[in-house]
MARLUM-381308 format. One record per residue (C-alpha): residue number from 1; x, y, z. Coordinates in nm, 3 decimals. Each point is the difference from the previous one (the first is absolute). Layout:
N
- NUM,X,Y,Z
...
END
This chain:
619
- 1,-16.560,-5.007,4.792
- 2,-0.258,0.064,-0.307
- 3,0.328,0.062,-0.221
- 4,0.142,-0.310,0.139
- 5,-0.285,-0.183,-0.113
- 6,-0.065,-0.134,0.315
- 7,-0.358,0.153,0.047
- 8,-0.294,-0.162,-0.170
- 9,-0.245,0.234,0.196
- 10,-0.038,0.254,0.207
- 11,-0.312,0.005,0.260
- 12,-0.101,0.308,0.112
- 13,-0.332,0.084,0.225
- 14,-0.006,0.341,-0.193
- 15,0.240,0.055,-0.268
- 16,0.053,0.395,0.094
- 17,0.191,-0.123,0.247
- 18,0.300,-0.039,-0.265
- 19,-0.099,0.342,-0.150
- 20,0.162,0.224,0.219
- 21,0.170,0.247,-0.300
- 22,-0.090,-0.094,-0.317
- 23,0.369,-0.047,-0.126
- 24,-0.008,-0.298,0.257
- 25,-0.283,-0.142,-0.149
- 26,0.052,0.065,-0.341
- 27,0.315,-0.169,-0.015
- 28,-0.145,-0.320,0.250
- 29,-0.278,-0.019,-0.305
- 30,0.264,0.013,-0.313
- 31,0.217,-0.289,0.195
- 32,-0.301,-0.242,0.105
- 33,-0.125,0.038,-0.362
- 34,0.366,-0.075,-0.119
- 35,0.023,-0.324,0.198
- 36,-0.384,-0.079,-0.001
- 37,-0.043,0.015,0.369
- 38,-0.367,0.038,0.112
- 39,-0.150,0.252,0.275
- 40,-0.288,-0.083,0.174
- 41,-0.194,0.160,0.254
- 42,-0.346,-0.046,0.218
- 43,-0.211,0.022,-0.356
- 44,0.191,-0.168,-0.320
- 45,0.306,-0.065,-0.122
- 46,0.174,0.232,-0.246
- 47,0.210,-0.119,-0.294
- 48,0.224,0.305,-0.113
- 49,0.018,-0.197,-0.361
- 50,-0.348,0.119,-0.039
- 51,-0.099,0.346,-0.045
- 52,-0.302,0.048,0.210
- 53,0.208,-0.145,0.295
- 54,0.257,0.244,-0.081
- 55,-0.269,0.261,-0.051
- 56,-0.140,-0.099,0.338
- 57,0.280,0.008,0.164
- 58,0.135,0.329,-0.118
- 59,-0.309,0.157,0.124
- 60,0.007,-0.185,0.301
- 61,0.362,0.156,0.065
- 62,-0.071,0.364,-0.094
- 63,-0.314,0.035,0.227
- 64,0.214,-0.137,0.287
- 65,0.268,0.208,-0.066
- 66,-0.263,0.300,0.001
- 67,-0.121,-0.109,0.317
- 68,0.333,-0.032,0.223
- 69,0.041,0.410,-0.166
- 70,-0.316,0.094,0.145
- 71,0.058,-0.147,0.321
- 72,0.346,0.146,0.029
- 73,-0.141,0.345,-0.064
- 74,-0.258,-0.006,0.190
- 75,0.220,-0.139,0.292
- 76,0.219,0.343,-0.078
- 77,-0.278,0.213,-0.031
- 78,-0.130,-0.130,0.361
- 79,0.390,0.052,0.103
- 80,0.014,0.328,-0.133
- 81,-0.382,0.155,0.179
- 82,0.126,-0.164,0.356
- 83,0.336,0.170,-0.032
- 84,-0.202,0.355,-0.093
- 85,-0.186,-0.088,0.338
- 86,0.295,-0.005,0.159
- 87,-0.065,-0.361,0.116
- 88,0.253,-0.178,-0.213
- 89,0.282,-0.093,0.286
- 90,0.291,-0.163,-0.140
- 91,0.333,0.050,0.158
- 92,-0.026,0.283,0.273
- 93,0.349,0.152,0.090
- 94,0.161,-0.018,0.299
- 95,-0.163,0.135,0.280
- 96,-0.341,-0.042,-0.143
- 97,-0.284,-0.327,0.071
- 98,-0.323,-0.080,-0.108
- 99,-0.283,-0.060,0.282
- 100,-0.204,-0.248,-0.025
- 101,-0.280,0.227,-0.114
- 102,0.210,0.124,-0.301
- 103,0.099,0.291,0.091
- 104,0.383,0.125,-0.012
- 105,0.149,0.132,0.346
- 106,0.351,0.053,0.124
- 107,0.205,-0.303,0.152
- 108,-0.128,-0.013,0.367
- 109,0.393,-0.105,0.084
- 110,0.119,0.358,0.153
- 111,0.390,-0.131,-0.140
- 112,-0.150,0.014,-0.297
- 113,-0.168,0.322,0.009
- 114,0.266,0.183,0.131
- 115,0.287,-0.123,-0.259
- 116,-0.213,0.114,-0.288
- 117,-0.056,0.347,0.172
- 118,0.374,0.073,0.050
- 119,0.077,-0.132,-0.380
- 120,-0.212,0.372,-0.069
- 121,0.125,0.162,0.280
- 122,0.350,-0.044,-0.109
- 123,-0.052,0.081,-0.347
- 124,-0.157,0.314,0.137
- 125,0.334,0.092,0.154
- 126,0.240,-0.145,-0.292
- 127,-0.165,0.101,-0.289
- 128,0.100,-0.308,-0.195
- 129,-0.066,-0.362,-0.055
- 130,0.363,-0.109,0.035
- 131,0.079,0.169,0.299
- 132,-0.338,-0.120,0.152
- 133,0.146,-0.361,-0.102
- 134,0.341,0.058,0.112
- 135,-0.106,0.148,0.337
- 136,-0.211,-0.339,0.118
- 137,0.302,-0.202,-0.144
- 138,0.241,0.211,0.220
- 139,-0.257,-0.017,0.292
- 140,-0.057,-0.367,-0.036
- 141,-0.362,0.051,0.019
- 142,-0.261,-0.295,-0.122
- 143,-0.273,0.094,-0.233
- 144,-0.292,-0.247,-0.105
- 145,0.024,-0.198,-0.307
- 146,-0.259,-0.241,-0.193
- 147,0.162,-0.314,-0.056
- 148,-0.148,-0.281,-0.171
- 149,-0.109,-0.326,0.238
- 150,-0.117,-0.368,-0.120
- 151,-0.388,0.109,0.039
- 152,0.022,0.391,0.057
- 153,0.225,0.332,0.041
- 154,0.116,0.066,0.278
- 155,0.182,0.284,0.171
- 156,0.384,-0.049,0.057
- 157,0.220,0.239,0.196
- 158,0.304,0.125,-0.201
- 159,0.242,0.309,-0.058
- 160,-0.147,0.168,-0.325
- 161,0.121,-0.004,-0.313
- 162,0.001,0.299,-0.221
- 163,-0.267,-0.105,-0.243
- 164,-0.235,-0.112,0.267
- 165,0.076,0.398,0.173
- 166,-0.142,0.135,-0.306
- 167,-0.289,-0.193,-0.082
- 168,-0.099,0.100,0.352
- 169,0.044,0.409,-0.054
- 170,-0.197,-0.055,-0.379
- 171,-0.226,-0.206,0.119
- 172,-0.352,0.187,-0.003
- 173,-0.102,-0.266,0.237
- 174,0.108,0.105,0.282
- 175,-0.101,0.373,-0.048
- 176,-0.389,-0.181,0.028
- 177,-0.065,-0.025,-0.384
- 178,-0.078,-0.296,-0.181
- 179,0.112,-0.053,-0.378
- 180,-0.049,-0.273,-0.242
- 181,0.223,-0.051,-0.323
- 182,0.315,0.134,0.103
- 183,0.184,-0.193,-0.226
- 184,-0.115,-0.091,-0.377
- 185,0.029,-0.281,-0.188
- 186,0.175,0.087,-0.319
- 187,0.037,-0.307,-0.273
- 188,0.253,0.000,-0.258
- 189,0.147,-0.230,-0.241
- 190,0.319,-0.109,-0.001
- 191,0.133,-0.236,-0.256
- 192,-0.296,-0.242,-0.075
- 193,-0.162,0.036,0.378
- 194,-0.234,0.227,0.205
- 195,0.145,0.124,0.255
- 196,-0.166,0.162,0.326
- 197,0.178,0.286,0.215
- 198,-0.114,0.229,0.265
- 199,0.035,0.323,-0.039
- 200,0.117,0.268,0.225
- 201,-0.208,0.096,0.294
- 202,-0.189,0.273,-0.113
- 203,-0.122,0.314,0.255
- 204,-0.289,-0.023,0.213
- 205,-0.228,0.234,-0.194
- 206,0.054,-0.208,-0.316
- 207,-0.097,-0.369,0.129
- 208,-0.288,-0.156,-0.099
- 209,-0.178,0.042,0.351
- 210,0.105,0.250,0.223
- 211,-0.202,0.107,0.321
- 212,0.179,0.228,0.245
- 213,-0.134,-0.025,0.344
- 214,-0.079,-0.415,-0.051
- 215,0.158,-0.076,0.376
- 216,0.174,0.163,0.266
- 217,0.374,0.094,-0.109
- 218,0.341,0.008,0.147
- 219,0.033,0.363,-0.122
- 220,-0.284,0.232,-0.173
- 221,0.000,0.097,-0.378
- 222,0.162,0.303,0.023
- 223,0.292,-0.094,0.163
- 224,0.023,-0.273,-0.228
- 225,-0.014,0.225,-0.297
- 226,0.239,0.191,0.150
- 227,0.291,-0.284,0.035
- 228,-0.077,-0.110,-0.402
- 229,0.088,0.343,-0.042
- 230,0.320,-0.009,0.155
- 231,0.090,-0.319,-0.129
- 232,-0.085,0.067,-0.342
- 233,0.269,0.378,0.070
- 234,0.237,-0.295,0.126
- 235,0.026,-0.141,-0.330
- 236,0.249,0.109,-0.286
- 237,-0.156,0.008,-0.310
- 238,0.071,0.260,-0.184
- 239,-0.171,-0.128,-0.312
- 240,-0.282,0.077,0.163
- 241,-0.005,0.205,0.307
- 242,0.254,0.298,-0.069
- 243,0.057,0.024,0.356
- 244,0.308,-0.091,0.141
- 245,-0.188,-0.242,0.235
- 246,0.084,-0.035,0.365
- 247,0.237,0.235,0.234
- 248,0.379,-0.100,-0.073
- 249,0.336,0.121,0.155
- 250,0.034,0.288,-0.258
- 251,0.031,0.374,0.069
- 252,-0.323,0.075,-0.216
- 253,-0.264,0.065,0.289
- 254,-0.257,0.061,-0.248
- 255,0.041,-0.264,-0.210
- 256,-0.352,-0.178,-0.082
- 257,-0.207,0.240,0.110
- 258,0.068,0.292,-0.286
- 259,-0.249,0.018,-0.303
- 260,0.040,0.238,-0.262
- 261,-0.205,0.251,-0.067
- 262,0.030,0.016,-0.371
- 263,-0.061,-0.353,-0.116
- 264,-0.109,-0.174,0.321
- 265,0.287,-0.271,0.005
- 266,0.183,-0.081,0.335
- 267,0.332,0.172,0.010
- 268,0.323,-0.242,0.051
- 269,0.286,0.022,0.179
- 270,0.351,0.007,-0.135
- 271,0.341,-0.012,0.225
- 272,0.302,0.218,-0.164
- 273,0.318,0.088,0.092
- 274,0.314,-0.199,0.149
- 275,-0.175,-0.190,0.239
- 276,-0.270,-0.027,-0.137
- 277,-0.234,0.187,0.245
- 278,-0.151,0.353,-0.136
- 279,-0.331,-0.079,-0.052
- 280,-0.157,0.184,-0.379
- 281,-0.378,-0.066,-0.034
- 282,-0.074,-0.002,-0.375
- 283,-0.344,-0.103,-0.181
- 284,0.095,-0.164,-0.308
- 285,-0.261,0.133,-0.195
- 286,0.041,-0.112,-0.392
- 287,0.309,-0.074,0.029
- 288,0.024,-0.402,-0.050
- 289,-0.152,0.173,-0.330
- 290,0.268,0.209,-0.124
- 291,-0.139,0.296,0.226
- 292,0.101,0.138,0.286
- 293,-0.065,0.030,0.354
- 294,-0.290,0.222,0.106
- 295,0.154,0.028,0.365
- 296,0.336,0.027,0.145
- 297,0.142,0.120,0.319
- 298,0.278,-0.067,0.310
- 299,-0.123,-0.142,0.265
- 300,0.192,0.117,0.327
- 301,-0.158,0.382,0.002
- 302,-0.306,-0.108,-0.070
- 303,0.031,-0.271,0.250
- 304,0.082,0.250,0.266
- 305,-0.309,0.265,-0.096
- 306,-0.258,-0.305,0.003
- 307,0.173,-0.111,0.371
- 308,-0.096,0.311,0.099
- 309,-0.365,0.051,-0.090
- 310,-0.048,-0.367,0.106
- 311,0.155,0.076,0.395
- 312,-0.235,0.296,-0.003
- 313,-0.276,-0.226,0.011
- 314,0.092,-0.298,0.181
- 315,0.223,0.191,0.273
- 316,-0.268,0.083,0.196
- 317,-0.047,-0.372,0.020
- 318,0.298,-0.117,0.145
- 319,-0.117,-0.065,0.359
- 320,-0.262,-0.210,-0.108
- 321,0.192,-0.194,-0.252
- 322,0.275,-0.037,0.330
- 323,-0.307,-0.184,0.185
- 324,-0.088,-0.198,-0.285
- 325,0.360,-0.115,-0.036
- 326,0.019,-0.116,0.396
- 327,-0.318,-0.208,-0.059
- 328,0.093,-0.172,-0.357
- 329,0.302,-0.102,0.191
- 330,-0.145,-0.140,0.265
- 331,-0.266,-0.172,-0.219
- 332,0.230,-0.128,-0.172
- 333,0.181,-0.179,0.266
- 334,-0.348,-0.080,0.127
- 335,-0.090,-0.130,-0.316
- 336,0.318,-0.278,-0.027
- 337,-0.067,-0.133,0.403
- 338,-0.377,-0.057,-0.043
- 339,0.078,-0.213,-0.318
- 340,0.269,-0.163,0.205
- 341,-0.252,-0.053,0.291
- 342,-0.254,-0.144,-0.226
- 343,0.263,-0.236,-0.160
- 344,0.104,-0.129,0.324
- 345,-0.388,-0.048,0.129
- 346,-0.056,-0.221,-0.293
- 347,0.287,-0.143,0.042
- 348,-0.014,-0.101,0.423
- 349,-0.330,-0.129,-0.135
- 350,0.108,-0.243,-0.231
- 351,0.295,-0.104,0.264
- 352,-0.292,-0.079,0.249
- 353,-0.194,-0.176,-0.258
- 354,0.315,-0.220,-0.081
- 355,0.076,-0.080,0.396
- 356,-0.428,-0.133,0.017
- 357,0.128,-0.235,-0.337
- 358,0.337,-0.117,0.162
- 359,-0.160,-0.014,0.390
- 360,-0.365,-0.196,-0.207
- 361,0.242,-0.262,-0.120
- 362,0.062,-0.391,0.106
- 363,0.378,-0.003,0.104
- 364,0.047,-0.292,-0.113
- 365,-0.086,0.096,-0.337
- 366,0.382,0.147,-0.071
- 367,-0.069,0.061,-0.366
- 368,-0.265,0.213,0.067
- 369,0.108,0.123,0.307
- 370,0.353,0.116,-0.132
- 371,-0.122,0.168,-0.332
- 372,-0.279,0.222,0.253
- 373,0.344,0.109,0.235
- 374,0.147,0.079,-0.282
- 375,-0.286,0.236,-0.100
- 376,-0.021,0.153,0.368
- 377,0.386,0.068,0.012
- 378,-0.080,0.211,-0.345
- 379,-0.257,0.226,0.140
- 380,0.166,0.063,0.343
- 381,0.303,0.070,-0.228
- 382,-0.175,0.243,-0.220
- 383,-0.167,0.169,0.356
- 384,0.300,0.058,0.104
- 385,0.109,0.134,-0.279
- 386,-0.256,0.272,-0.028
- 387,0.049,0.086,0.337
- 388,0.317,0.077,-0.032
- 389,-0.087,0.226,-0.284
- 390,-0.279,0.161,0.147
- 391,0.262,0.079,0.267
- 392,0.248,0.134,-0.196
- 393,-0.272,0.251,-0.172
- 394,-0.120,0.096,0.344
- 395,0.391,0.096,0.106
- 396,0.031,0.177,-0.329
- 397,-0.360,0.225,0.034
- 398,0.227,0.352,0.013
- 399,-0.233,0.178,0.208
- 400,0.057,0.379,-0.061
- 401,0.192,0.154,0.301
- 402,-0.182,0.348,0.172
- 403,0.316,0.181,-0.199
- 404,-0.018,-0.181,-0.338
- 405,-0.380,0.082,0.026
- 406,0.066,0.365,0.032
- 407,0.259,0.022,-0.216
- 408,-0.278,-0.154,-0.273
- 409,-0.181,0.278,0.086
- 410,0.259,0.262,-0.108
- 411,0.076,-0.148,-0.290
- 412,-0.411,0.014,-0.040
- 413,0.078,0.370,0.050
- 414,0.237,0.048,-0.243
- 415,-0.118,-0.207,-0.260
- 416,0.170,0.220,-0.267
- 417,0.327,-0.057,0.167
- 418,-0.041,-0.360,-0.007
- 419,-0.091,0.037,-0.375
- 420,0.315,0.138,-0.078
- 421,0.248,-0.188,0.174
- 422,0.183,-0.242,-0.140
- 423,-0.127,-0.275,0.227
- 424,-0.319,-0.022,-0.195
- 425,-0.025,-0.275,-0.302
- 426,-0.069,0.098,-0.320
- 427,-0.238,-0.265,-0.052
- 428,-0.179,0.058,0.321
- 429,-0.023,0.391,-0.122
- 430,-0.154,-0.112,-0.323
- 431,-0.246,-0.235,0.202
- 432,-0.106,0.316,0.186
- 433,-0.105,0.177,-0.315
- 434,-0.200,-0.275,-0.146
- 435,-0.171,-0.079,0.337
- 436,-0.150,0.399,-0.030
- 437,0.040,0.109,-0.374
- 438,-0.203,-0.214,-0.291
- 439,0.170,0.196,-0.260
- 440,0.182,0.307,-0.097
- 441,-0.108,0.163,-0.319
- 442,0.294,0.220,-0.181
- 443,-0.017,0.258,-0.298
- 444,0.297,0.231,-0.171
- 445,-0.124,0.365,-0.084
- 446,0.256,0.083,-0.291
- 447,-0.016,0.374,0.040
- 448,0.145,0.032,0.397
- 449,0.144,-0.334,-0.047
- 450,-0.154,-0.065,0.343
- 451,-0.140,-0.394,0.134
- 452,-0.334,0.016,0.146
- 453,-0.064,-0.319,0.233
- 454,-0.351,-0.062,0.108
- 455,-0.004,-0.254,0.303
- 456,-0.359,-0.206,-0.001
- 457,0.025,-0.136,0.360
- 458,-0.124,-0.346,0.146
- 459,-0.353,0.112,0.102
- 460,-0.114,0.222,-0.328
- 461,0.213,0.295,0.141
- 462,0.185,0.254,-0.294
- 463,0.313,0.249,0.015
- 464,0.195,0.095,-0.185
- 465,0.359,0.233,-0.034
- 466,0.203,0.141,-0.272
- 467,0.375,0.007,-0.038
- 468,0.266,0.090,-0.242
- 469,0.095,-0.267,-0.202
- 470,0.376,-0.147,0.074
- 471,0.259,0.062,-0.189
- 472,0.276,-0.248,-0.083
- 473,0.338,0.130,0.187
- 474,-0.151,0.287,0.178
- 475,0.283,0.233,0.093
- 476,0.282,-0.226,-0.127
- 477,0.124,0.159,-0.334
- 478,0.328,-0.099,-0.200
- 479,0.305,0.266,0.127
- 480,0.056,0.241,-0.287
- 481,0.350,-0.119,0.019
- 482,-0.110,-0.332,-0.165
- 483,-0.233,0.185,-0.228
- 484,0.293,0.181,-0.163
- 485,0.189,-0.289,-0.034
- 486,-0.220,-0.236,-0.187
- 487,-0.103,0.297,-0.186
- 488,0.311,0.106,-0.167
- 489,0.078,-0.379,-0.015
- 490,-0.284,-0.130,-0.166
- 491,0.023,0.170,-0.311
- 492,0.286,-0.240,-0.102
- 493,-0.001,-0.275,0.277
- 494,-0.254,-0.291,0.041
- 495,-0.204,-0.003,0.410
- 496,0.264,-0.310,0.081
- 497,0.325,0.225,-0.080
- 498,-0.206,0.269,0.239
- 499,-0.069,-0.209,0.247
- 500,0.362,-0.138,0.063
- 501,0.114,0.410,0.002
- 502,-0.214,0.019,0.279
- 503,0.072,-0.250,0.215
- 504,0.316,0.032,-0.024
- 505,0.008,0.381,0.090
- 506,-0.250,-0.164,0.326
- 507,-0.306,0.151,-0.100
- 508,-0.349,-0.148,0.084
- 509,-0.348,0.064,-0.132
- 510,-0.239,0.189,0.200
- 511,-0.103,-0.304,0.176
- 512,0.334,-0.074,0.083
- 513,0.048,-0.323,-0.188
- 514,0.304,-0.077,-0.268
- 515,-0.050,0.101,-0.378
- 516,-0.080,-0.226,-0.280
- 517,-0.053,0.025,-0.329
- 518,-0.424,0.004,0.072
- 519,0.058,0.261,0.295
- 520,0.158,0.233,-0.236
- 521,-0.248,-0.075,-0.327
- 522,-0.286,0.061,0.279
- 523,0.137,0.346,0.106
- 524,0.077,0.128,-0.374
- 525,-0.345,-0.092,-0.094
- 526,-0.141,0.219,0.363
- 527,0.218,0.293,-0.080
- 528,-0.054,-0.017,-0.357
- 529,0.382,-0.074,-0.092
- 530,0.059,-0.113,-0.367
- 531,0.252,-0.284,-0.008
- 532,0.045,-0.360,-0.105
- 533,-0.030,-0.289,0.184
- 534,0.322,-0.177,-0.135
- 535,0.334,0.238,-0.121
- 536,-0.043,0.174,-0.335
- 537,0.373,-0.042,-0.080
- 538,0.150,0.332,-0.209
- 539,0.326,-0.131,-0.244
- 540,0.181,0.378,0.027
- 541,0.001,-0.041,0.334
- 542,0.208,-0.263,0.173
- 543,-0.016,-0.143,0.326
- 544,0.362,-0.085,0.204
- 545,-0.027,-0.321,-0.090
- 546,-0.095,0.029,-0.355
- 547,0.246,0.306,-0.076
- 548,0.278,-0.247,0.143
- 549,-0.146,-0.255,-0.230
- 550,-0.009,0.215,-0.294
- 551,0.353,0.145,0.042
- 552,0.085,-0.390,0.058
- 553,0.201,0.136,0.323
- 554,-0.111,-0.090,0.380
- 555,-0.179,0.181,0.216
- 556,0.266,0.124,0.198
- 557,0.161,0.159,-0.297
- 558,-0.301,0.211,-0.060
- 559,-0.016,0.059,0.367
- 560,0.334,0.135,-0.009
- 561,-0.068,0.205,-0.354
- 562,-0.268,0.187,0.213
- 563,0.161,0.041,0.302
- 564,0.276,0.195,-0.166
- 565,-0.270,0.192,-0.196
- 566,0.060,-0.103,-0.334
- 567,-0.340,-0.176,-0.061
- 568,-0.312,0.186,0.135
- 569,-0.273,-0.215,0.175
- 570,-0.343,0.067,0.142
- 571,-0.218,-0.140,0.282
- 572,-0.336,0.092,0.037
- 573,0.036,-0.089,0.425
- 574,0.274,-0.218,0.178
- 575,0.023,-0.373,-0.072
- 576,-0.220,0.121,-0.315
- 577,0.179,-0.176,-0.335
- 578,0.273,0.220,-0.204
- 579,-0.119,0.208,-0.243
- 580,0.314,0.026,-0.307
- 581,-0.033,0.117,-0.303
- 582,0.080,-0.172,-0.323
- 583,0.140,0.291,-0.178
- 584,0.232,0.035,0.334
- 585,0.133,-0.300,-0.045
- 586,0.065,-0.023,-0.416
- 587,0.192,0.378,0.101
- 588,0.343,-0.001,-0.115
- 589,0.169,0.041,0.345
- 590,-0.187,-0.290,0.138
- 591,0.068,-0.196,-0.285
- 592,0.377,0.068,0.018
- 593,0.005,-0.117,0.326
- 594,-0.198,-0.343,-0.030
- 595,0.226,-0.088,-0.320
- 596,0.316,0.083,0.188
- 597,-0.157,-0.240,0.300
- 598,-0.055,-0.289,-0.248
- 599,0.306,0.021,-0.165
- 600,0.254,0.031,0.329
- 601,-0.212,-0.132,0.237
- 602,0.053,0.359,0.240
- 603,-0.295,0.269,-0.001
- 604,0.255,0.332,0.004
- 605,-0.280,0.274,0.137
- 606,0.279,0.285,-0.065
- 607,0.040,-0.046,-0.385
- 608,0.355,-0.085,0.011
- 609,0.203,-0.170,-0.286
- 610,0.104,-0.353,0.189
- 611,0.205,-0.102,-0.311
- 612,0.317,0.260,0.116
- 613,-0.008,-0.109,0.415
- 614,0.313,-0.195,0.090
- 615,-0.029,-0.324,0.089
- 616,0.040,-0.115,0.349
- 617,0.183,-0.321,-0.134
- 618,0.314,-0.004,-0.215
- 619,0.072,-0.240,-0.279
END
């Protein structure tokens, strides 16, 4: 309005008012001089043509703008020394209220309780955030959420989402710790703007305020330490965790739990073969360097000698970890019909709640009346509902039989059978060892060539064996056969020509797969074989096809030339290539022959003179 000229002056009862940043006021001063508008406030009147009014008023601006800066710091610095009381309560998380003395305890509402404790309780089984999530998605169980209301938050019922699943199990909240600054505000510039971002949310121990033991917790510290440490194993990133991160369907049961002893780096898995599924630990040492590894070694042997020194420990064990089983299952069943229970008690209470509304109202009031059966028919709806679930999860509660009990037992018993069979999952093998084992620290003496493993056990517990290191293709050599062949073959013949000659004489390598061209370079280089990868072509001696080519005759001719022993030939093995000399072929028999064949068209073996036969026709 001042540019529009429309302003003659502004009244003001103090003119910081207007000063709130001194670009704002800066640029209201250069316009008001510009159209000589006039500011007034409680004392004078200020004419911006005039210096000391613009002197004045400059002043005037700065100290307010000084002022509103001290009060927002010290309205931060109060912030900040109530949050390092632990008294600053914003937002509390679900399951979580403030009394009315300040003080933080757990949701009196026993739903709510309960549905927070089995969010832990099933990651405790699981081992992972998305199967936590998937498992109340599949069970159709309700967790507490904060929504937003017109005056306040309040808690809404709903199936959880995966995000909200693992700001629950990170949340340091709930383990009775309160933290301040989880997220920092970062401010960047983009273009010709400030721009303000959070962070991300940084670990307990390096908030601003952190005080362990602030309020009672869903689960204590340790546990809670315990679950970030699985979730950060659960995480691939091999940037910067060399570990292979959380237990996967592949055959490598020691995979993420094997340091080397040389360099310290966690050793990684790699699958070989056809399918894909012989395990090789390697540690890469400097070899993203130009380097090479520092560690390398199969898998399946030493798979098998760890299997063993782990079921001499925890076989003894086996009974108990039977009777541990029976209870997790029935806790677990528990676990899904108390939630249900509590569900449906909320639920029957709202439904009674809605009948007092509907039964409260004047009948002849239909507007009201209809809209409050409407809301009655919902909740008996939605009883009935859980009821009929609740049902269904009592009828599926598999109570364990006298005979399925005992048979538990054996298999308690034999533990080591169990561990062998095929029945048992992979993955639920490689859970095993983490659950005991924190790591497994292995080392290469070069003289015996012999591994030396030393197990540091869940608890601060050492052992350690030795065994010989494996050796690629342990009793599976190359037939000596195949040996001689690409031997005397490889002086002259590439790996490709070899590897046809063997196939087609229905020879195999040691590990009974076809030969190629890298199958046969790979053996001449174990067995020290001199050779070339590609043929090393001689011109005195002649193939079939070239001798036919050079005697411009067909094969067949040269065939036949042998066959009556007139032209020598030589073959290293059967379905090797012909082996003719030059000098054979430029002799003057041979030559005789092949003019004689151009000439008449008839290849006379016998040498005689076709010019003095009689003719079958007469003139």
């Amino acid at each position: 309005m001042v540019a529009l000229g429309e302003v003659g002056i502004i009244l003001s009862r103090e003119v910081s008012r207007l000063s709130r940043t001194d670009t704002d006021w800066c640029r209201l001063l250069e316009v008001c001089q510009v159209f000589a508008t006039l500011i007034a406030d409680t004392e004078q009147v200020y004419d911006l043509n005039l210096v000391d009014d613009q002197l004045m008023l400059g002043i005037k601006g700065t100290l307010s703008v000084v002022e509103l800066h001290t009060l927002r710091l010290r309205m931060q610095a109060g912030r900040e020394a109530k949050a390092c009381r632990g008294e600053l309560l914003m937002l509390l998380p679900p399951g979580y209220v403030v009394t009315g003395r300040g003080k933080v305890e757990k949701d009196p509402d026993l739903r709510v309780q309960e549905a927070i404790g089995i969010v832990f309780t099933t990651f405790d089984r699981l081992g992972s955030i998305r199967q936590t999530y998937l498992w109340f998605r599949e069970q159709e169980i309700e967790l507490p959420v904060n929504k937003p209301g017109e005056q306040a938050m309040y808690l809404l019922w709903q199936l959880p989402t995966y995000a909200f699943t693992k700001d629950v199990l990170q949340n340091p909240y709930y383990a009775g710790a309160y933290v301040w600054g989880r997220r920092q505000v970062q401010k960047r510039v983009e273009g010709a703007q400030v721009r303000k971002r959070n962070s991300k949310i940084l670990q307990p121990e390096e908030c601003r305020v952190f005080i362990k033991d602030h309020h009672e917790g869903y689960i204590d510290w340790s546990r809670f330490e315990e679950n970030r440490i699985r979730m950060r194993n659960n995480v691939l990133n091999l940037g910067g965790d060399e570990s292979v991160g959380p237990a996967r369907d592949g055959q490598g049961l020691l995979a993420g739990v094997l340091r080397c002893g040389r360099c310290g780096r966690k050793l990684h898995v790699r699958y070989w073969g056809k399918s894909g599924t012989a395990a090789r630990y390697l540690c890469k040492g400097d070899f993203l360097a130009g380097g090479s590894y520092c560690l390398g070694f199969g898998g399946s042997t030493v798979d098998k000698r760890f299997s063993a020194e782990l079921l001499a420990v925890i076989s003894p064990l086996g009974i108990q970890a039977s009777i541990i089983a029976m209870e997790n299952d029935r806790d677990r069943s528990d676990e899904k019909q108390a939630a249900l229970r509590r569900q449906l008690e909320e639920a029957e209470y709202e439904q009674r709640r809605a009948w007092e509304q509907y039964n409260e109202v004047d009948p002849r009031n239909r507007l009201v009346a209809a809209e409050l059966e409407r809301r009655w028919n919902e909740k008996l709806n939605t009883v009935e509902d859980l009821k009929v679930r609740l049902l269904a999860a009592t009828q599926d509660e598999q109570q364990l039989t006298a005979e399925q009990s005992k048979t538990l037992f054996e298999l308690g018993n034999d533990f080591s059978g169990v561990w062998d069979s095929g029945h048992c999952p992979v993955v639920m093998k490689k859970r095993m060892i983490r659950t005991v084992i924190e790591e497994v620290i292995v080392n290469l003496e070069e003289e015996s060539n012999t591994l030396q493993f030393i197990i540091h056990w869940k608890g601060g517990s050492h052992t350690q064996f030795r065994m010989p290191k494996p050796v690629s293709g342990v009793g599976k050599k190359t037939a000596q056969e195949d040996l001689q062949i690409i031997g005397e073959m490889s002086g002259r013949y590439g790996d490709d020509e070899i590897a046809r000659v063997l196939n087609k004489l229905g020879r195999s390598t040691a590990k009974g797969k076809r030969w190629s061209r890298q199958r046969v370079t790979t053996t001449r280089n174990r067995y020290a074989i001199t050779g070339c990868e590609r043929r090393n072509p001689d011109s005195e001696i002649l193939s079939l096809g070239a001798a036919a080519q050079y005697c411009d005759v067909s094969q067949t001719s040269i065939k036949r030339l042998v066959a009556a022993g007139l032209l020598e030939k030589k073959q290293i093995a059967p379905w090797a290539p012909w082996e003719i000399l030059r000098t054979d072929l430029d002799a003057v028999p041979i030559r005789r022959i092949v003019d004689k064949l151009k000439s008449t068209g008839k290849l006379d073996l016998e040498g005689n003179d076709l010019t003095v036969q009689q003719s079958l026709f007469q003139s």
